[in-house]
C-alpha positions in Angstrom: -24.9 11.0 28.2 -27.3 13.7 26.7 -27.5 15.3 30.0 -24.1 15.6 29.9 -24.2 17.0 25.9 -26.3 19.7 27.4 -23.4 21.4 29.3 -20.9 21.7 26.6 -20.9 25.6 26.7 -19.0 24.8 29.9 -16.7 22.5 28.1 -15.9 25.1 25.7 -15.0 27.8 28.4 -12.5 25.4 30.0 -11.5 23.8 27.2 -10.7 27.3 25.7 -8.5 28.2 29.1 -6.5 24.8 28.9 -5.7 25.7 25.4 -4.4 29.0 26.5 -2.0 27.2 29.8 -0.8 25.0 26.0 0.1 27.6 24.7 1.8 29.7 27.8 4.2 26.9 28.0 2.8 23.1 29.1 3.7 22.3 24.9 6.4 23.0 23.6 8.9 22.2 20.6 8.4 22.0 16.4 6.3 18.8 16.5 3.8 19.7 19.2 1.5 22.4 16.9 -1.7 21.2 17.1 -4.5 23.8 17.9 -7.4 21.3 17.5 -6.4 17.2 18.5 -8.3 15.5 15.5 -8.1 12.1 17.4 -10.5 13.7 20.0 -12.9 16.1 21.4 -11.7 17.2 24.5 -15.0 18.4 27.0 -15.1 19.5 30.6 -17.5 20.2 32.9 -17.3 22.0 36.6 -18.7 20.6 39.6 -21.7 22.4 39.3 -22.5 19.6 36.8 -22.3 17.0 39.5 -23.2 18.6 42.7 -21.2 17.8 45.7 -22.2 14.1 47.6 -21.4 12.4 50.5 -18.4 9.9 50.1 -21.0 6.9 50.4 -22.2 8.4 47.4 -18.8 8.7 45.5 -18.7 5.6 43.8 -22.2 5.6 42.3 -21.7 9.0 41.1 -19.0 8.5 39.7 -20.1 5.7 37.4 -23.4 7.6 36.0 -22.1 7.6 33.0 -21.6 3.8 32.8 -24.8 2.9 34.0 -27.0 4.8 32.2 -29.1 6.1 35.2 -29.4 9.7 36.7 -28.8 9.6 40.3 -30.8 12.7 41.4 -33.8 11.2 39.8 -33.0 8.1 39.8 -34.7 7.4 36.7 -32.8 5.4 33.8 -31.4 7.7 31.5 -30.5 5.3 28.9 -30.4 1.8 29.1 -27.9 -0.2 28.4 -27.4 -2.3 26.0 -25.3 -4.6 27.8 -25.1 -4.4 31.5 -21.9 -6.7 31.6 -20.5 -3.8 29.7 -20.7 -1.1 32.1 -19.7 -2.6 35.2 -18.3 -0.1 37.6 -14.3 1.7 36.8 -12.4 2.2 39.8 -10.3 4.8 39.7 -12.4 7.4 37.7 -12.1 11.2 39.1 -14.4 13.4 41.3 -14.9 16.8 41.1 -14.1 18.7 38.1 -14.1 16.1 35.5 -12.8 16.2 31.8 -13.9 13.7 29.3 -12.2 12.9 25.9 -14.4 10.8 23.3 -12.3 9.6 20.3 -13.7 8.5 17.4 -12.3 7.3 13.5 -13.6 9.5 11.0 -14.9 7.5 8.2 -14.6 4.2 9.8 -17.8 2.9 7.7 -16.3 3.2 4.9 -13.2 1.9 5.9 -14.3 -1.3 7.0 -16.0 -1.6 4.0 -13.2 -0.6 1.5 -10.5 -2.9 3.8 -12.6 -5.8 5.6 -9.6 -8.1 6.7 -7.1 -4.5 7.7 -9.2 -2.9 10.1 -9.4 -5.7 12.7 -5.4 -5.6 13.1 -5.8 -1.8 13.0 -8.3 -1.1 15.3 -6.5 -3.7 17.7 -3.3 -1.0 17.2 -5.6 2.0 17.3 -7.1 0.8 20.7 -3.5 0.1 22.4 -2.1 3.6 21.5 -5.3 5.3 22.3 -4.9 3.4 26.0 -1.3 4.3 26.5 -2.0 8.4 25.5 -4.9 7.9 28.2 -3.1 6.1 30.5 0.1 8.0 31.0 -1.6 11.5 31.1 -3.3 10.1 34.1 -6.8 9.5 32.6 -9.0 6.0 32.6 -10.9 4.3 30.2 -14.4 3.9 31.3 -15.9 2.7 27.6 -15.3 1.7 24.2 -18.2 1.5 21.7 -17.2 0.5 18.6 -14.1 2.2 17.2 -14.5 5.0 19.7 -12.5 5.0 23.2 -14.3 7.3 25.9 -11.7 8.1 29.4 -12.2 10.7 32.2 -9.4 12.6 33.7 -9.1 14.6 36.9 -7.5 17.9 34.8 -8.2 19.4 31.5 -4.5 19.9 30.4 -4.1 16.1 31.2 -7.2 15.5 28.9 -5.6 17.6 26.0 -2.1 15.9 26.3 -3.7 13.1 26.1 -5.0 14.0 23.1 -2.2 15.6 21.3 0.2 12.8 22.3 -2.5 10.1 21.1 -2.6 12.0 17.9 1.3 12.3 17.3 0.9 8.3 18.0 -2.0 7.9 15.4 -0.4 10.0 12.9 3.1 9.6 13.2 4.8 8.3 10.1 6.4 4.6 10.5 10.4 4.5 10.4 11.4 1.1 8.6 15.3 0.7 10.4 17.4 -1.3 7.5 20.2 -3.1 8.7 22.1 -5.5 6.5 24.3 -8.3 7.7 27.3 -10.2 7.0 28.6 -13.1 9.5 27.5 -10.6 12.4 25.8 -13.3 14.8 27.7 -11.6 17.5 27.1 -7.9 17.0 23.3 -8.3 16.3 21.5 -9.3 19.4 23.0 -6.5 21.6 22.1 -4.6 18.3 18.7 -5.2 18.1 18.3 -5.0 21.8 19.2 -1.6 22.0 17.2 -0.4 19.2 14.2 -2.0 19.8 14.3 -0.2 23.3 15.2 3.4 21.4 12.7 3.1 18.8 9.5 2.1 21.5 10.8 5.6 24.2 10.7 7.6 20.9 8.9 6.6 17.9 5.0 5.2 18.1 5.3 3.2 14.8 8.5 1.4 13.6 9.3 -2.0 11.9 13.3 -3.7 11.8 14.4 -5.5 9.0 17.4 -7.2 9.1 19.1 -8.6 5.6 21.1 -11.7 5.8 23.7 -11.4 3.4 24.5 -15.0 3.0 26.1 -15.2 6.1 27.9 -18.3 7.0 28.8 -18.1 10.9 25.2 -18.7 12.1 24.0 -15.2 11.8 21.0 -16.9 10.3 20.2 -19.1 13.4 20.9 -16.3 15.5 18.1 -13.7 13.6 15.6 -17.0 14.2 15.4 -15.9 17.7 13.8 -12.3 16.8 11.5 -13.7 14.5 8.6 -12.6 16.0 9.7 -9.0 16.7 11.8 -8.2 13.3 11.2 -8.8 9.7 13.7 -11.4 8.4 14.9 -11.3 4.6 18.1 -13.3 3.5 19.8 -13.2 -0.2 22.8 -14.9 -1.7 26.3 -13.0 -0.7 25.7 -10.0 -3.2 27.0 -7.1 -0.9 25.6 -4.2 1.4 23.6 -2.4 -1.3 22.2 -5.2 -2.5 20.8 -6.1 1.0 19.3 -2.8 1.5 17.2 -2.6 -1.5 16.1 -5.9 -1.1 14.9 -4.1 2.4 14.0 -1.4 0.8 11.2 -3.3 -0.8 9.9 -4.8 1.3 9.8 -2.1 4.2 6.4 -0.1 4.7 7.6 2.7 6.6 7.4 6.2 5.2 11.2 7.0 7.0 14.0 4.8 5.9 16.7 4.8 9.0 19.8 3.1 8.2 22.1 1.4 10.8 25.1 -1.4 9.7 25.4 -4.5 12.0 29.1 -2.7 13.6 27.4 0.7 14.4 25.6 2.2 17.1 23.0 4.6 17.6 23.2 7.2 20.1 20.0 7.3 22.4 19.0 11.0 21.0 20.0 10.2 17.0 16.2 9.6 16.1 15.2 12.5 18.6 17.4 15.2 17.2 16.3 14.6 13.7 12.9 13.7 13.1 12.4 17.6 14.0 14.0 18.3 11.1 11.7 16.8 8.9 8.8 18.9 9.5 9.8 20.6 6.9 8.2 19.4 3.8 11.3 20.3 1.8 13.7 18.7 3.8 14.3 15.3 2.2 17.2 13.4 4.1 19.0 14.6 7.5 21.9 13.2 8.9 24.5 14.1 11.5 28.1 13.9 12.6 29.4 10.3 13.6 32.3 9.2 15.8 35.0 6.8 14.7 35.8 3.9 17.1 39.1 2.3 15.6 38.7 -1.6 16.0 41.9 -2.0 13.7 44.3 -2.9 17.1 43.1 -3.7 20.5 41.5 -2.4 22.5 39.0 -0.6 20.4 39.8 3.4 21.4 37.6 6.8 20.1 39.0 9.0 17.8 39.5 12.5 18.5 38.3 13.6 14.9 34.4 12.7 13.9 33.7 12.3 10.6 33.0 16.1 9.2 36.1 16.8 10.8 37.3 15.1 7.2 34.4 16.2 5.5 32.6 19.3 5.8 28.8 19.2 5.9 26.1 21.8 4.0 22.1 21.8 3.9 20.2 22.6 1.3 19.9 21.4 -1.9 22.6 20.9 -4.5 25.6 18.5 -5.1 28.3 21.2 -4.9 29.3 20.2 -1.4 30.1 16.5 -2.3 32.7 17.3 -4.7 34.9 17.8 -1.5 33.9 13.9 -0.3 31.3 12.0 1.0 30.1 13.9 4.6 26.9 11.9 5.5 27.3 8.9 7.5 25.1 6.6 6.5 24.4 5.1 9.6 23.3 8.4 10.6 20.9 8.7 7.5 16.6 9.0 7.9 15.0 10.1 4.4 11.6 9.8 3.3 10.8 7.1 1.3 9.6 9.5 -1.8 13.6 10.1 -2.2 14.0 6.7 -3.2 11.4 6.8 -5.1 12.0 9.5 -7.3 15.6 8.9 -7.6 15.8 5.3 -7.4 17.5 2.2 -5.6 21.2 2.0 -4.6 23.3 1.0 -7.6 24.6 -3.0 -7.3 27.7 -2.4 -6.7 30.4 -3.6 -3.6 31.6 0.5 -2.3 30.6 3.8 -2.9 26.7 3.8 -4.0 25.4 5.8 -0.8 27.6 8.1 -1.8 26.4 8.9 -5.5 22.5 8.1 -4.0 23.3 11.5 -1.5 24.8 13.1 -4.8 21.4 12.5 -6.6 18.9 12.8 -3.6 20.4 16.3 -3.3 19.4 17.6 -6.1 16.1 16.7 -6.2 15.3 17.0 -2.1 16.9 19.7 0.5 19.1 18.3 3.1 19.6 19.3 7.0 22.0 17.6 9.6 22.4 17.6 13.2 26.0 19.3 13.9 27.1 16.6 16.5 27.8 13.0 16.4 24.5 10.8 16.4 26.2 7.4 16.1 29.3 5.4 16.4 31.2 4.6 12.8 33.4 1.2 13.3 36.5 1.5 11.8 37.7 -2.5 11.2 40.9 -4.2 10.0 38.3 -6.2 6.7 36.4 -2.5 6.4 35.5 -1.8 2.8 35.6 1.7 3.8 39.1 2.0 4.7 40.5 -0.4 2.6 41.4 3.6 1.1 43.0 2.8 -2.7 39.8 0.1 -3.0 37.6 2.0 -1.8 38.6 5.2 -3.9 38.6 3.1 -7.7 35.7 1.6 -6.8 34.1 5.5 -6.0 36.0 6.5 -9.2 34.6 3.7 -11.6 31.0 4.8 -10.1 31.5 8.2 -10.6 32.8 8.1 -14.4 29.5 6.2 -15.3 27.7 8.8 -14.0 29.1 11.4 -16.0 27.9 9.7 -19.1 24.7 9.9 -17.9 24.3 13.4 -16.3 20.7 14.7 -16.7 22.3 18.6 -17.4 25.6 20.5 -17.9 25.5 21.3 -14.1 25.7 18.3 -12.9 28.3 16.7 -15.0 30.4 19.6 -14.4 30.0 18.5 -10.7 30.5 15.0 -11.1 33.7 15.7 -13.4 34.7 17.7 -10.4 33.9 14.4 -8.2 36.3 12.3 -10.4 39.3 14.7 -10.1 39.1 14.6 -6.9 39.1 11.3 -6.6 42.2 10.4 -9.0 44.1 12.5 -6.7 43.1 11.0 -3.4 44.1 7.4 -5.7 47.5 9.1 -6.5 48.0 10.2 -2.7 47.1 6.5 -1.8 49.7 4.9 -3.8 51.8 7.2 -3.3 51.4 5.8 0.5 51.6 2.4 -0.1 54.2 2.5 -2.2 53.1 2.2 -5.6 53.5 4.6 -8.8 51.3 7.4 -7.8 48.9 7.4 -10.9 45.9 9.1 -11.4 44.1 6.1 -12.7 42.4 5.2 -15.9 42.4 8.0 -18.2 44.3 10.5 -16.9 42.6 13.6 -17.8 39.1 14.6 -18.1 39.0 15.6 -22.0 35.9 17.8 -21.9 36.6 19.8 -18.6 38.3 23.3 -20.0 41.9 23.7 -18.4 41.0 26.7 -16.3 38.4 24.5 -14.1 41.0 21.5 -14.1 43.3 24.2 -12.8 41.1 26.1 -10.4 40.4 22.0 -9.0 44.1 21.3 -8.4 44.9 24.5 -6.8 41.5 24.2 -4.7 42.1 20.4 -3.5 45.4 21.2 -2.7 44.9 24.2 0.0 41.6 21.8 1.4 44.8 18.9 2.0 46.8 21.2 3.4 44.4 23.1 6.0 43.3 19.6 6.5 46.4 18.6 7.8 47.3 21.6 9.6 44.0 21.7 11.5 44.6 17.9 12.9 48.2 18.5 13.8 46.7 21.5 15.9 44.5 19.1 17.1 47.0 16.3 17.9 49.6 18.9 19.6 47.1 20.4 22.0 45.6 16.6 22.5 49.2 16.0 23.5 50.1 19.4 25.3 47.0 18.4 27.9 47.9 15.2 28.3 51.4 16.2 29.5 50.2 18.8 31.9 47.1 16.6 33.5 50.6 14.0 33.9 52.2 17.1 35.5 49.8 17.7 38.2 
């Protein structure tokens, strides 16, 4: 091995050149910037290091760095320490060869500080260490310690390997929430599918399912994925409830949330885990579309879900005074968002909305602007159970008010709960009942000007609203008629 220390002017040369084909074009996208791998030091060395031989020769010469012994002299260059250790590889390359030699920084210290951690991690460490290696066509020839030593035929696969071993290393862990209520039937194809998304596209990730107090044998069901999912139950106390007690118990720095009736699209995780590279960017989310499940068969609405609720990015709760436009199936935040502005409140409807409200005005939002998931519209949904759904938003809303942190935002949660007892008035209105505006009629300490400005504001929304899905009905229609035509 200090023969092969000697040339490493050489590696530096090539090294320097497969950097350069990087950055022509063999990396691209946000998340692949790394100028210098920090899992590795990537070295190669020309054939001039290992003169040409005879193919008799191929497999001894291939192997001089596992056996300690230099072939042209045929002297021992360093002995081994264990000779069962460095039996011959197959498959190690000829010719130009490129060697990557990993190594923990600080992994003294570390076994020191966490003696009963660092077997399990190491163990982890090893296996994403092997698959870089391995699918960038390289082989492991040695371990030593915590250090993982592998040939490859090319340089660039050498430094892939790298980069993609460090994206692995470092990549933060996405703890996927999903609570459940009498869903034995929906989960398993569920979990199925997202156990095969999260392992194509995310190194690290833990599941943890919340059994709501389920009675149909949702319980017996999650017994089967015992070993691959974290398993919480809690007495019947609603949705929210479930989630925090996820929450609390999940590790990951991402929080993904996904309800037992949704479904993921294959590229949800990969369209916005770009979009948290930046460091101000707190939650992301995207469109969703709505599968009715109310009649038979289930059918795809045209409309998605900011086709009733326009999306913004940034920071600030001004947009949500319109309505709720994240689905929150479609949510990933960081975990420091929940942190800073607290758990879901314990309530039945209504809480992720008011959690957006606040997360918004302490982190920046960004959304992908197409669907990333399926939102299940059922006869029993909480969600469309509209005049529930909107005083339950409303009694959530007014509490908040009380306790705004500044002018600002109480003028933008007073804003909220007009809205609001005018969607309740257009809902009873449809059902049939008086068309109140709900308790308290008036907002005493909003000036009459704003209430005014509010009214005049929520009433041309309705109305392009409607206008814009009759347009989209008609021409639905019109092209159904002339496709019937032909």
């Amino acid at each position: 091995m200090d023969q092969l220390e000697v040339a490493g002017f050489q590696a530096q040369a090539i090294q320097k050149r497969c950097e350069t084909e990087i950055r022509d074009g063999s990396l691209c996208g946000r998340r692949n910037s790394f100028a210098a791998p920090l899992c590795g030091i990537v070295k190669s060395f020309r054939e001039s290091i290992f003169p040409p031989v005879k193919d008799s020769d191929a497999g001894a010469r291939r192997n001089i760095f596992a056996s300690g012994a230099d072939p042209d002299s045929g002297a021992p260059h360093r002995p081994p320490a264990d000779p069962a250790h460095h039996k011959p590889v197959p498959g190690l390359p000829t010719g130009t060869v490129t060697f990557l030699f990993s190594d923990i920084e600080g992994s003294t210290q570390l076994w020191e500080q966490h003696p009963q951690a660092m077997p399990v991690a190491l163990v982890r460490h090893d296996a994403l260490m092997r698959q870089a290696i391995t699918t960038h066509a390289g082989a492991v020839f040695k371990t030593v310690g915590d250090g993982v030593n592998a040939a490859f035929a090319r340089a660039t696969d050498a430094l892939m390997a790298a980069l993609a071993a460090q994206r692995a290393l470092t990549s933060p862990l996405v703890s996927v929430v999903i609570p459940a209520f009498n869903e034995a039937d929906n989960l398993p194809p569920l979990l199925a599918a997202l156990r095969t998304e999260l392992a194509r596209l995310v190194p690290r990730f833990e599941i943890l399912v919340v059994d709501d107090g389920s009675t149909d044998g949702t319980a017996d069901v999650l017994r089967r994925y015992r070993s691959r999912t974290t398993l919480l139950s809690s007495p019947h106390a609603g949705a929210y409830a479930a989630r925090n007690l996820a929450l609390r118990q999940s590790r990951g720095e991402l929080v993904a949330f996904i309800d037992s009736d949704d479904v993921w699209h294959p590229d949800r995780l990969e369209c916005e885990l770009p979009l948290l590279d930046d460091p101000e960017v707190g939650l992301v989310f995207g469109d969703a579309c709505l599968v009715d499940y109310r009649r038979p068969p289930a059918r795809r609405l045209r409309r998605t879900f900011f086709d009733g609720a326009s999306p913004f990015r940034g920071r600030g709760g001004s947009g949500f005074t319109r309505d709720n436009f994240i689905p929150l199936s479609s949510v990933l935040v960081r975990r420091q968002c929940f942190e800073t502005c607290g758990e879901f409140a314990p309530v039945r409807m209504g809480a992720d909305y008011l959690k957006w409200f606040e997360i918004a005005h302490r982190h920046a939002l960004d959304y992908v602007p197409r669907p990333v998931c399926d939102y299940a519209i059922h006869p029993g949904s909480l969600t469309y159970d509209t005049a529930s759904a909107i005083v339950a938003r409303l009694a959530l809303f007014s509490d908040a008010v009380a306790s705004a942190p500044d002018p600002g935002t109480r003028i933008e949660l007073q804003r909220i709960v007009l809205n609001h007892r005018w969607l309740l008035a257009i809902a009873r209105f449809r059902s049939g009942s008086r068309p109140t505006l709900g308790p308290g009629d008036r907002v005493k300490d909003v000036s009459r000007a704003t209430r005014f400005s509010w009214w005049l504001s929520f009433a041309g929304r309705a109305v392009t609203r409607r206008l814009r899905r009759l347009v989209s009905e008609t021409g639905g229609a019109i092209r159904s008629l002339a496709s019937k035509a032909r």
